[in-house]
Each structure stands twice: as structure tokens, then as C-alpha cells.
VEXDREN-2710 file (C-alpha; in Angstrom, 1 decimal):
% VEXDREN-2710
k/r/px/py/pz
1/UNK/0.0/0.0/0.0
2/UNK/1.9/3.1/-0.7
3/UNK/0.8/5.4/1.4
4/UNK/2.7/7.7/3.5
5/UNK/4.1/6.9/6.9
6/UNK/5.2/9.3/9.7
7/UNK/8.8/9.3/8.8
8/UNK/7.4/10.4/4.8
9/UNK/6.2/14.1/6.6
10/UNK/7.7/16.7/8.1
11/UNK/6.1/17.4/11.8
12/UNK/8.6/19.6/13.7
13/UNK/6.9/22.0/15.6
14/UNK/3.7/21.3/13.8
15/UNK/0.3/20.6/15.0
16/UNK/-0.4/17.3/14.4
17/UNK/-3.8/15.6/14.9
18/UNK/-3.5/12.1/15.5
19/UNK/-6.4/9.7/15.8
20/UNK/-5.8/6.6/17.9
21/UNK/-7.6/4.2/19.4
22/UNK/-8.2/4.7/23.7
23/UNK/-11.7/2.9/23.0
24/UNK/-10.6/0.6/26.5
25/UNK/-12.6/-1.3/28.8
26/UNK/-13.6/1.0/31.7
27/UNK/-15.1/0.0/35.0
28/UNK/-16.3/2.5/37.9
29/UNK/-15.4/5.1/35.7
30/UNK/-11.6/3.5/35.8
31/UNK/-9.6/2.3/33.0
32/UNK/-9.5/-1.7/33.4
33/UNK/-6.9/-2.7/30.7
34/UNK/-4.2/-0.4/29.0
35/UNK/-2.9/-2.5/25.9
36/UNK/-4.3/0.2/23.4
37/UNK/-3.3/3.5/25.2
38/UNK/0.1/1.7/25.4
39/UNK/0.6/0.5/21.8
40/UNK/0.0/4.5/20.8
41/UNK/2.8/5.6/22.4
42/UNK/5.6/5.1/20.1
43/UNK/3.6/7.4/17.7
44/UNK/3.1/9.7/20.2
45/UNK/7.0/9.8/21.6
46/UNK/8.2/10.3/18.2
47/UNK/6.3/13.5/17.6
48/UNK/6.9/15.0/21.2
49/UNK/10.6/14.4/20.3
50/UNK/9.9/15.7/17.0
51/UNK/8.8/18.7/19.2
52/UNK/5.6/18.4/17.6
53/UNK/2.1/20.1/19.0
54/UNK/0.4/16.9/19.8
55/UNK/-3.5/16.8/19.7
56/UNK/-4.9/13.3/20.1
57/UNK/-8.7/12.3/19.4
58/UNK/-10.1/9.3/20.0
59/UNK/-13.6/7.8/20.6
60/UNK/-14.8/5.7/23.8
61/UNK/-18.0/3.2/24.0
62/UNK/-21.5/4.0/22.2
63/UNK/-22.8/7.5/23.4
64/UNK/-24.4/8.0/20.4
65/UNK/-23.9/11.5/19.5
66/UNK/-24.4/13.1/22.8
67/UNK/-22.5/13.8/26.0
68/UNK/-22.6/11.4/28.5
69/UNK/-20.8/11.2/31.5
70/UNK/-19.3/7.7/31.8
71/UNK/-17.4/8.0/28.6
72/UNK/-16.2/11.4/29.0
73/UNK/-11.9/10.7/28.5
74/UNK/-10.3/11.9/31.8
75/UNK/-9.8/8.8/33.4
76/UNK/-7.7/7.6/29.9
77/UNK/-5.8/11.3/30.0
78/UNK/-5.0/10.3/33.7
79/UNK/-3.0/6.8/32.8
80/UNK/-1.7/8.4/29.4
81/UNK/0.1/11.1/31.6
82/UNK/1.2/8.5/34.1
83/UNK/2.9/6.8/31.1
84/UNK/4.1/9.9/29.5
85/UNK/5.5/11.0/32.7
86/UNK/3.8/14.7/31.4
87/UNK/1.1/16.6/31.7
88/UNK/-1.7/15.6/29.7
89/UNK/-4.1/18.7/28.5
90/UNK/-7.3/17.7/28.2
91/UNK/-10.4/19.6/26.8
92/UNK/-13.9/18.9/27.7
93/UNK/-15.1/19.2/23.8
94/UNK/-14.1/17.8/21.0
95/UNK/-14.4/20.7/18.7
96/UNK/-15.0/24.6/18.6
97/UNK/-13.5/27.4/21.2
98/UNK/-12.0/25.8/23.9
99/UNK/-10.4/23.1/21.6
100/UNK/-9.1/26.1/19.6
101/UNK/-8.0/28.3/22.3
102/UNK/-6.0/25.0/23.9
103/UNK/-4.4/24.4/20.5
104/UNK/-3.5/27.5/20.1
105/UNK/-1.6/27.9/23.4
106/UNK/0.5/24.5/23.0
107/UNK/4.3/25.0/23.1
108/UNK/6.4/22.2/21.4
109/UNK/6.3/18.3/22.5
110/UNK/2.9/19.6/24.3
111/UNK/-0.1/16.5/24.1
112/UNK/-3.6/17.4/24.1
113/UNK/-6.1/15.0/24.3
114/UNK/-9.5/15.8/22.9
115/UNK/-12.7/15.1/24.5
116/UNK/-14.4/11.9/22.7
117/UNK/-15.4/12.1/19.4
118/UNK/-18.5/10.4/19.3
119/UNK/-20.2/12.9/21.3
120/UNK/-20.9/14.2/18.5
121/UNK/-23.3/13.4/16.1
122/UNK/-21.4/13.8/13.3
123/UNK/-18.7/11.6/14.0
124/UNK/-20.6/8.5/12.9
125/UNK/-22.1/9.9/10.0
126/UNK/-19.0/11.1/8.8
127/UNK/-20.3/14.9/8.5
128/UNK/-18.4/17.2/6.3
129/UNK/-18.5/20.3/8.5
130/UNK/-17.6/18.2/11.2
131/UNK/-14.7/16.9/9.9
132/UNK/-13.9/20.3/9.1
133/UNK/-13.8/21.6/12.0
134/UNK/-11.8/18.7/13.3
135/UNK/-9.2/19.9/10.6
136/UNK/-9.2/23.2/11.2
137/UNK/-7.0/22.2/14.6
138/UNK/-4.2/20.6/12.5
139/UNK/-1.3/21.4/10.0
140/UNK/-1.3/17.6/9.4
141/UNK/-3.6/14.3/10.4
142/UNK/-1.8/11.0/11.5
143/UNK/-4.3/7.8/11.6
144/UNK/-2.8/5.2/14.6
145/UNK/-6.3/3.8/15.3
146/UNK/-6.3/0.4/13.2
147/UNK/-9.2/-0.8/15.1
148/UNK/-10.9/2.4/13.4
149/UNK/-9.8/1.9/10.0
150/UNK/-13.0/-0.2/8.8
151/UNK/-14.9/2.6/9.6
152/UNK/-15.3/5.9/7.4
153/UNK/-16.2/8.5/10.2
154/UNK/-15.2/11.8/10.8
155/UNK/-12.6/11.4/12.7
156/UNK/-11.1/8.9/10.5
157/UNK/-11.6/9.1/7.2
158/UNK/-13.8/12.2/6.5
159/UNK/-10.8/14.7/8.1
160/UNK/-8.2/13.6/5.2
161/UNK/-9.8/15.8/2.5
162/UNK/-10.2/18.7/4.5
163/UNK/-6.0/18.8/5.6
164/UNK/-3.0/19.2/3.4
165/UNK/-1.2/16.4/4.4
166/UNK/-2.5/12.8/6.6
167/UNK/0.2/10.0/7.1
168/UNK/-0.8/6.4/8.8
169/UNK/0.6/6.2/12.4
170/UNK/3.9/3.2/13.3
171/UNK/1.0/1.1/15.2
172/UNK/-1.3/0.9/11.5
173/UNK/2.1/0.5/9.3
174/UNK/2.8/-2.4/12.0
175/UNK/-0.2/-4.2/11.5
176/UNK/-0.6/-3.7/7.8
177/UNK/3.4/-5.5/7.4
178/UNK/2.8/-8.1/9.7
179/UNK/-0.4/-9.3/8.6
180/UNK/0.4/-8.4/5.0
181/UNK/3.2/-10.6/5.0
182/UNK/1.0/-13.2/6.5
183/UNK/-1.9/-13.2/3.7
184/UNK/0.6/-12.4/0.5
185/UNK/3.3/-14.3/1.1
186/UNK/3.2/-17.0/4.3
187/UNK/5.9/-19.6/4.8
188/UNK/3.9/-22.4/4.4
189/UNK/2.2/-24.4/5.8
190/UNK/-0.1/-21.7/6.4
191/UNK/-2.9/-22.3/8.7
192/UNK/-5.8/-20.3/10.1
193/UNK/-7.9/-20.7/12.8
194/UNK/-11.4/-19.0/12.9
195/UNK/-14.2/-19.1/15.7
196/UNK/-16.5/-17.3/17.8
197/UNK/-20.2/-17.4/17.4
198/UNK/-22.1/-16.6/14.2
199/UNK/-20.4/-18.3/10.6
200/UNK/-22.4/-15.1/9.2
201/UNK/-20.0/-12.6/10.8
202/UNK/-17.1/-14.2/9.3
203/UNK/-18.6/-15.8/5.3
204/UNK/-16.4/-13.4/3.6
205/UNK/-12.9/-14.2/5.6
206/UNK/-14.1/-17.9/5.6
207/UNK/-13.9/-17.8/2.1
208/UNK/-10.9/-15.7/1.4
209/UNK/-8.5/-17.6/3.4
210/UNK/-9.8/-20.9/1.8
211/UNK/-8.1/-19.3/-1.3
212/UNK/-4.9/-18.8/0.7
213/UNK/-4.2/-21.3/3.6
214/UNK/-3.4/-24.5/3.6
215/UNK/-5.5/-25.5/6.3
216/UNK/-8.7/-24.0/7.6
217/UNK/-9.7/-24.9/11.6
218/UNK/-13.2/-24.3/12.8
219/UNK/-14.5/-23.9/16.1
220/UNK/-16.3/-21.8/18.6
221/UNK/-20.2/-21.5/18.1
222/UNK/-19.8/-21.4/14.5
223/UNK/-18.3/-24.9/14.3
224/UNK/-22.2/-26.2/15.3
225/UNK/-23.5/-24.8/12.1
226/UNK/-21.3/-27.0/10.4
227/UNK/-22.0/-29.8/13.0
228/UNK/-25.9/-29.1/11.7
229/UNK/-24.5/-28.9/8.2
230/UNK/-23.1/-32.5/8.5
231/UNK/-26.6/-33.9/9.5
232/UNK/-25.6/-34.5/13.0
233/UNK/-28.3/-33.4/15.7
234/UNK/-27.1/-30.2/17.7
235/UNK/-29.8/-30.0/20.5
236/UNK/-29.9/-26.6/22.3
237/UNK/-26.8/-25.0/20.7
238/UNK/-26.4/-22.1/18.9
239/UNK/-26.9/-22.8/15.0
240/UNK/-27.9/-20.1/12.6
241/UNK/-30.4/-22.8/10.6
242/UNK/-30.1/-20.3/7.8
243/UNK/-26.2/-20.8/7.2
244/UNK/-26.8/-24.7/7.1
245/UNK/-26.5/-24.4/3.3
246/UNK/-24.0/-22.7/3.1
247/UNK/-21.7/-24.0/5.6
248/UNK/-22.5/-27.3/3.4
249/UNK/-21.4/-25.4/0.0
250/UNK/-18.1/-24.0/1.8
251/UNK/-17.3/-27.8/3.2
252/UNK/-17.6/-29.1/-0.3
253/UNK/-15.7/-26.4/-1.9
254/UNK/-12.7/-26.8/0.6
255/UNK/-13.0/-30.8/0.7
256/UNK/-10.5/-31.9/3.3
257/UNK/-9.1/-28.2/3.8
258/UNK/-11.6/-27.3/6.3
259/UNK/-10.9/-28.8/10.1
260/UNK/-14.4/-29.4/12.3
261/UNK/-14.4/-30.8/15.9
262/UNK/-15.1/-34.2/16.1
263/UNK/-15.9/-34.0/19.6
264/UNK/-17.5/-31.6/21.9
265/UNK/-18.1/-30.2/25.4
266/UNK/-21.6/-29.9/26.2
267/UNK/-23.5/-28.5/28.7
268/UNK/-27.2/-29.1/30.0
269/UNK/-27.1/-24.7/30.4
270/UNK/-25.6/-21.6/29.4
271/UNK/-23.9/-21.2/33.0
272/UNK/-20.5/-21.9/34.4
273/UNK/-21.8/-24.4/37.1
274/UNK/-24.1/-26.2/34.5
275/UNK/-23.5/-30.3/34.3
276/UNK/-21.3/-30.4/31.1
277/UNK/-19.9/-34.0/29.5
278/UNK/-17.5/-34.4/26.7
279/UNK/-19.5/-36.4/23.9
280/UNK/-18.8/-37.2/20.0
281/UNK/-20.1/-34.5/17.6
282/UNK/-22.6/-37.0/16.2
283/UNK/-24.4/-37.7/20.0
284/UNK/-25.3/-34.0/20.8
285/UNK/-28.8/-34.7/22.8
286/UNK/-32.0/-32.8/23.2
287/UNK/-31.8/-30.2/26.1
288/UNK/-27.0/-29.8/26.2
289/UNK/-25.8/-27.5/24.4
290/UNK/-22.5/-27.4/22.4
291/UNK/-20.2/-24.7/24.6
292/UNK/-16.4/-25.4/23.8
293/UNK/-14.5/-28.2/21.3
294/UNK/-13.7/-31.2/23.1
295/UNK/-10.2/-33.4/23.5
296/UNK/-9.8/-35.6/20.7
297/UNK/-10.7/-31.6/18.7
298/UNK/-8.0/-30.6/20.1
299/UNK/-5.6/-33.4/18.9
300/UNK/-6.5/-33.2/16.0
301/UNK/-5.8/-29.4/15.9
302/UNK/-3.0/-29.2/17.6
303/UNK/-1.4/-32.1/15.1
304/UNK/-1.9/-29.9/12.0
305/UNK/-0.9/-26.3/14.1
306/UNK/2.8/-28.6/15.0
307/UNK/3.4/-28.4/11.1
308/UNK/2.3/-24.7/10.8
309/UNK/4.9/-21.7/10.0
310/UNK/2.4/-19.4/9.7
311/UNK/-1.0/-19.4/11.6
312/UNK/-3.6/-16.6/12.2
313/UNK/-6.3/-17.2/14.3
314/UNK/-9.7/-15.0/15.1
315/UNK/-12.2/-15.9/17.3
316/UNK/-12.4/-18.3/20.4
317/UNK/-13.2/-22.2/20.5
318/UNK/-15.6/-22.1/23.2
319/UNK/-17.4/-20.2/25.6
320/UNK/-13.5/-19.4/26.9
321/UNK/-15.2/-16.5/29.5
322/UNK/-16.4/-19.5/31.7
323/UNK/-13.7/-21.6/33.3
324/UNK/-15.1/-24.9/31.9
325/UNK/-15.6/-24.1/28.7
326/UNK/-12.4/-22.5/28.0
327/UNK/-9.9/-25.5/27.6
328/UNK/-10.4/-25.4/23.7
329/UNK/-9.5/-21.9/23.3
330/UNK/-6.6/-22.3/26.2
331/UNK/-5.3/-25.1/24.5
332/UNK/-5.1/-23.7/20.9
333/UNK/-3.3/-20.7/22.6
334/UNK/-0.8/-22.6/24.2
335/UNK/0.0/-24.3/21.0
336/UNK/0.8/-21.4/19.5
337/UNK/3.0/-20.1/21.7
338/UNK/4.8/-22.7/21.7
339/UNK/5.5/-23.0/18.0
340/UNK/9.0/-22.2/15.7
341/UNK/6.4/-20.0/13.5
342/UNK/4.5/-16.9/12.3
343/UNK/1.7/-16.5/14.9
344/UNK/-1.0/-13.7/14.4
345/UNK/-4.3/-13.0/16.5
346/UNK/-6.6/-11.5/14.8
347/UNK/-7.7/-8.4/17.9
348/UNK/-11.1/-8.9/19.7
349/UNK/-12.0/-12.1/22.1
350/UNK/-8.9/-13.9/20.4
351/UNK/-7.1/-11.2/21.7
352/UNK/-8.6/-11.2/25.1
353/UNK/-8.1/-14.8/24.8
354/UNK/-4.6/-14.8/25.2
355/UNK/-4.0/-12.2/27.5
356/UNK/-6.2/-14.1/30.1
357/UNK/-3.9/-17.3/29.2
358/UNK/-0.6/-15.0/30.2
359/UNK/0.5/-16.1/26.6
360/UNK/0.3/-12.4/25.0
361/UNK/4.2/-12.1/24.8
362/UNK/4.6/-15.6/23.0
363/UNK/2.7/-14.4/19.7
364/UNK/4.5/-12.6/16.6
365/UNK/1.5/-10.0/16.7
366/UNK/-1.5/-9.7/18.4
367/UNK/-3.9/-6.9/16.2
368/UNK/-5.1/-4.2/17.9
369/UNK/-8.3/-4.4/15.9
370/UNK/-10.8/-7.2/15.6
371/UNK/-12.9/-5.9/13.0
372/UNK/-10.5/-4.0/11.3
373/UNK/-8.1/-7.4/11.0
374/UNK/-10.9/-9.3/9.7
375/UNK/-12.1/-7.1/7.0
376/UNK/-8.1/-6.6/5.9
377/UNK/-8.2/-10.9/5.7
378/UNK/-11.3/-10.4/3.5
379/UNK/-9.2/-8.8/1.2
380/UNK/-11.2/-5.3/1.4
381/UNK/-9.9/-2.3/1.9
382/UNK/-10.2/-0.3/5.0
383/UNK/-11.4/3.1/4.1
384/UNK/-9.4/4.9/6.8
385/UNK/-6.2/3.4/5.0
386/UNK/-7.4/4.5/1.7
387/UNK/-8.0/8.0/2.1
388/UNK/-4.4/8.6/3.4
389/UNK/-2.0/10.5/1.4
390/UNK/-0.2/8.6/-1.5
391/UNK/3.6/8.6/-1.1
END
């Protein structure tokens, strides 16, 4: 993709406006995991050493459009200073006087953060004036929200025709070499792993990486579409009866490429204390339901990931949140870090996955963006990516 990176523009003593992602999980009105606010700062310490102006924007949760208090942004200026070791300046809008008069008083190395963007209605919508008036703070725009780039808002893909110059961020130039290396040109074999709940979130990424991998694995609520698809009774679990036809078109298209449990972990409820058995994929009874992929699944698996040199997995292989469903999805993580090889995970419950496991510093690259990541294995394009400047 030739677009231009930070090191392509010139940003001393410049204001630059950078989008990034500080959309983290808050409890109590407390910031309960740092991982995005901390893979921003090597953005953000090159321009304050670039003695840049810095003004940050980022959105948090789903206020849609309006203020509201619990996702107001101080709490994520607090821990950004504490990492900084700086003051952090902080407005309580997002755009219009105070936002001006603060930009206008920064000094060099200086970070602002903006107050979230989604208060405002135009942020979604990806309103002109809007982005506008978003531009009117900056001399140049730098994108380091991957998790973003799927989405053409304001804030990220509306503000790049309204400034001179826009440049992707070292956290988006990261992710786009490591996972472009991994769909382009994998050291083979090249497996990928894909679960979580619905096959209908995931049809088109199913079917591009059948085109590129050598192996694709199944599992996680999806799999029991596929279990339905196989003629095999599913009791109470979740199948989307409407995929069945199409989960049997993919398996005949991808012959033995595709991997499906051949056992599972049922349970007779949706609860972490409910009566759960391990039972072949074929003997699923009235009244369990399928909540995790069971041992000789994981064999199986784990046999074909031992042979891998590049793997990318997105989405969990069970109910991994409860204790006795997660084995599947622990197991599958373990594997991975443990092997000689290329080891992505694709952002969102993957992610989470593996930081519960302690295993997040065994993987080549964990994405910052689950929805972003999957749409970039589809082979679209991500329109905040797009509308940067060309080199």
C-alpha cells in the first residue's frame, strides 16, 4: 500500500492531529486494561521528540452522539500522563472554542487530548462540517487507530480531504506488514484458525482464506452450524439454521481443507456451574448445548498447528469467559505459543483470549483491531487506509 508513513512528513513544531484508538474497557469510571493507550505511544513519543504540537482524538464506547458522563476521557488522560511521565491537557469538547484556544496555546512536545469524538453526532455519520472543524485544529492528520480503520467516520476518514497532508501512524504501518506478510506471502504451511459465534460474521474471511491457507480450523459456536451442516443433531446450541446451506457449500468447496471438531463439550445450560460431558459430535442430545470443542478436537488441531509456520487465528473455540468451557481456546493458545512460527491473532475475544492465558508475549503479533483485522483478511480495503495520502 503506498501510502505515506510518519517518517514520509515533516512534523517539527507542527500541529499534528493524530487519531488513535483509547476505546478501552472502563469499569467504575476507571480504566480496566491499557494495551491500546500503550501501543499508541511510540507514535506519540516520536512527535513529542519531534517537538511536535500533539493533539490526540479518540472515541470511547457507544454514546451516540451526545455527551454522557461515563465515557467522557479523563480517566484515559490520567493513565496516558502516568505513562508519559507529562502533563496531559485535556479539553472537555471535542471541537469549537476551547479546543481552539488549547491548541493554540500548546508550546512544542505539548499532548492534548481531545474530549471523545462520538459525542458528537457527526462523528458516525461522517459529517463534512464536522470533519472540518476537526481539521481546522491541525497542520497535518496521522491515523494510529487500526481498530478504526474499517470505519469511514469523521474522525477517520472524513478529516483527510479537509487537511494538506495525513500520514498512517507506526501502530497501522505495523499491523498492515505483519499481517500483509501473512496473507501475501506465508511460509507455508499456512494455517488459520477461525471461531467465535455466528459463521455469518465471518462468510467473507471464511472464504478468502480458503483461497490462501493450507489448512482452515473451525471452532467456537460457529463450528455447530457446520456440525448441523453434517446432518448431525445439535440439541440446544447455537446454530444459525439459515447458514446450514452454506456451511454445506463451503465444506464441499474446501474438501479436506476445512478442520471441524469431532468432539464436543456440552452443557445441559448456558452457565458456568451447569452439568457439562464431553461427547462425540454426532451424540449431541435434546436439552445440552455445544459450549467449547472437546479433547480428541484438540488433537487433532493441535497435530496440524505442530506443522504450521504461519497461523492466524480470530475468534475463540468455546465459551472461553467461563472456566469450563475455555480448555479449547486455552489449548489452541498454548499451542501457538509454543511453536518455531509466524503467529498472528486476529484483535477482539482472540485477543482477550490470550491475555487471560498470560500467553500475549509468546505471539508474533496480536492486532489491535478485531474488525478491522478481519475485513483486511477479506481482502477489502479499509477506508481509513485508503483515504491517506499517497507517497
Amino acid at each position: 500500500m503506498n501510502k505515506k508513513t510518519l517518517k514520509d512528513i515533516d512534523v517539527k513544531g507542527k500541529k499534528v492531529l493524530v487519531r488513535v484508538d483509547f476505546n478501552v474497557p472502563m469499569k467504575d469510571g476507571k480504566v480496566t486494561d491499557d494495551t491500546r493507550i500503550g501501543a499508541a505511544l511510540p507514535t506519540i513519543n516520536y512527535l513529542i521528540n519531534e517537538d511536535a504540537k500533539v493533539i490526540l482524538m479518540s472515541h470511547l464506547g457507544r454514546p451516540k452522539g451526545e455527551v454522557k458522563e461515563e465515557f467522557r476521557l479523563d480517566s484515559v488522560a490520567q493513565v496516558l500522563s502516568d505513562k508519559l511521565e507529562k502533563t496531559i491537557i485535556k479539553t472537555d469538547t471535542t471541537v469549537g472554542e476551547e479546543p481552539e484556544k488549547a491548541v493554540a496555546n500548546m508550546e512544542a512536545g505539548d499532548v492534548l487530548l481531545l474530549e471523545n469524538t462520538r459525542f458528537n453526532a457527526g462523528e458516525k455519520s461522517n459529517d463534512a462540517e464536522f470533519a472540518k472543524e476537526l481539521a481546522k485544529l491541525a497542520d497535518v492528520y496521522v491515523n494510529d487507530a487500526f481498530g478504526a480503520t474499517h470505519r469511514a467516520h469523521a474522525s477517520t476518514e472524513g478529516i483527510t480531504h479537509h487537511v494538506e497532508e495525513s500520514a498512517m501512524g507506526f501502530l497501522i504501518q505495523n499491523e498492515l506488514d505483519v499481517m500483509g506478510k501473512a496473507v501475501k506471502s506465508p511460509d507455508r504451511p499456512f494455517v488459520a484458525i477461525i471461531g467465535g459465534a455466528k459463521v455469518s460474521d465471518k462468510i467473507a474471511v471464511i472464504e478468502s482464506l480458503l483461497e490462501k491457507a493450507d489448512s482452515l480450523i473451525i471452532g467456537g459456536g460457529m463450528a455447530n452450524t457446520f456440525i448441523a451442516a453434517q446432518g448431525h443433531p445439535t440439541g440446544d446450541s447455537l446454530v444459525e439454521t439459515d447458514k446450514i446451506d452454506l456451511a454445506k457449500e463451503l465444506m464441499e468447496k474446501a474438501g479436506d481443507k476445512i478442520l471441524l471438531p469431532t468432539d464436543v463439550v456440552v452443557a445441559d445450560d448456558f452457565a458456568a456451574d451447569a452439568n457439562n460431558k464431553v461427547v462425540a459430535v454426532d451424540g449431541i442430545e435434546d436439552g445440552w448445548q455445544a459450549l467449547d470443542i472437546g479433547p480428541d478436537a484438540i488433537a487433532k488441531f493441535e497435530a496440524v498447528l505442530k506443522e504450521a509456520k504461519t497461523v492466524v487465528w480470530n475468534g475463540p473455540m468455546g465459551v472461553f469467559e467461563m472456566d469450563a468451557f475455555a480448555k479449547g481456546t486455552n489449548q489452541v493458545a498454548q499451542v501457538l505459543a509454543d511453536l518455531d512460527a509466524m503467529t498472528i491473532i486476529g484483535g477482539g475475544d482472540s485477543a482477550a483470549a490470550v491475555n487471560k492465558a498470560g500467553l500475549d508475549g509468546k505471539m508474533t503479533h496480536i492486532s489491535t483491531g478485531g474488525g478491522a483485522s478481519l475485513q483486511f483478511f477479506e481482502g477489502k480495503p479499509l477506508p481509513a487506509v485508503e483515504s491517506l495520502s499517497d507517497r
